[in-house]
C-alpha positions as CSV (number, residue, x, y, z in Angstrom):
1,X,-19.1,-69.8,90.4
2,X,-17.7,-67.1,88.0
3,X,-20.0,-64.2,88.5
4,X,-19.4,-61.3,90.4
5,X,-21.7,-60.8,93.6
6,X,-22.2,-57.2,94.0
7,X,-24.1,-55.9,97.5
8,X,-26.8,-53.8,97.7
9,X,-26.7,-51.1,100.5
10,X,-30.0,-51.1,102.2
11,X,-31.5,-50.1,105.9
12,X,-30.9,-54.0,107.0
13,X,-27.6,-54.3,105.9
14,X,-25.4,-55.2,102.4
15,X,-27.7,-57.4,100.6
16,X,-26.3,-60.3,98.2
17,X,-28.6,-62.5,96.4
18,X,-27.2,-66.4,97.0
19,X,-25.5,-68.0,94.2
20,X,-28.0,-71.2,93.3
21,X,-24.7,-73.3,93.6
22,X,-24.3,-72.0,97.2
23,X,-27.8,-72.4,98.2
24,X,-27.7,-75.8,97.4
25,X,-24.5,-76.2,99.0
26,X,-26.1,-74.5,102.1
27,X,-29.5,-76.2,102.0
28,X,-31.5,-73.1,101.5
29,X,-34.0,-72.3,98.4
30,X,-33.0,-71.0,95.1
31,X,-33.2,-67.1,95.2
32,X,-32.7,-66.8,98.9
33,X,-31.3,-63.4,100.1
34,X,-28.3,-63.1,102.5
35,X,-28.5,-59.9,104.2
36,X,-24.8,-59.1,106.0
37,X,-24.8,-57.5,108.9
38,X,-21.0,-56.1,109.7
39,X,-19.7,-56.0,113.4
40,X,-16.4,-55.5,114.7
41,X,-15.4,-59.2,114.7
42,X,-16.4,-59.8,111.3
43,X,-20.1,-60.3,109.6
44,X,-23.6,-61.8,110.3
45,X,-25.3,-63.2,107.7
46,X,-28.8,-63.5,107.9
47,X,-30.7,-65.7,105.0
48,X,-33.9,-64.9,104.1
49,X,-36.2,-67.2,101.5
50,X,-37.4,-66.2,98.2
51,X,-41.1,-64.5,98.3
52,X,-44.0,-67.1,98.0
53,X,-46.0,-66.1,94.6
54,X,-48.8,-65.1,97.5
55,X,-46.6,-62.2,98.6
56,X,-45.7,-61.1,94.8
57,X,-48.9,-60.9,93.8
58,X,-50.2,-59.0,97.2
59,X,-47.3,-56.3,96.6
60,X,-48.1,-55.8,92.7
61,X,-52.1,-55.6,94.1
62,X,-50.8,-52.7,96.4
63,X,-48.7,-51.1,94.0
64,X,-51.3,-50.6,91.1
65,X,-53.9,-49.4,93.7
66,X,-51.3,-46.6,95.1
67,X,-49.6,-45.8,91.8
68,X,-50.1,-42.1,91.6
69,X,-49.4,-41.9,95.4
70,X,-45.9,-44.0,95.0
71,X,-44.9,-41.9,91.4
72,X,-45.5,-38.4,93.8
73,X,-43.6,-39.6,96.6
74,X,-40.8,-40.9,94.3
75,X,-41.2,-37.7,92.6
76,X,-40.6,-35.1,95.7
77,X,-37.7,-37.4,97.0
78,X,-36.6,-37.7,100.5
């Protein structure tokens, strides 16, 4: 395992996605997520599965329906 993981900072915490070689070594599925969660005693990690092809399709569905809706909301920023 020679690659770099690099967090993401988001509103649940610094999110890695799992090395395959450590998923397997962890029993979880390929392209699981582990969401760290720091604390004053070190981290929680929370693992969350990869999103069923049900769930893909269902956000692609919404996001080609509100396009013009997500562009202008992108487009005037916070």
């Amino acid at each position: 395992m020679n690659e770099i993981l690099t967090p993401k900072k988001t509103d649940l915490g610094w999110v890695i996605q799992v090395p395959p070689e450590m998923a397997q070594g962890m029993g979880v599925a390929e392209g699981s997520l582990a969401v760290l969660h720091p604390k004053p005693s070190g981290l929680d990690v929370e693992i969350l599965p990869p999103p069923s092809q049900e769930l893909k399709e269902s956000v692609r569905r919404v996001h080609d329906k509100y396009r013009e809706a997500f562009e202008e909301m992108k487009r005037l920023g916070d």
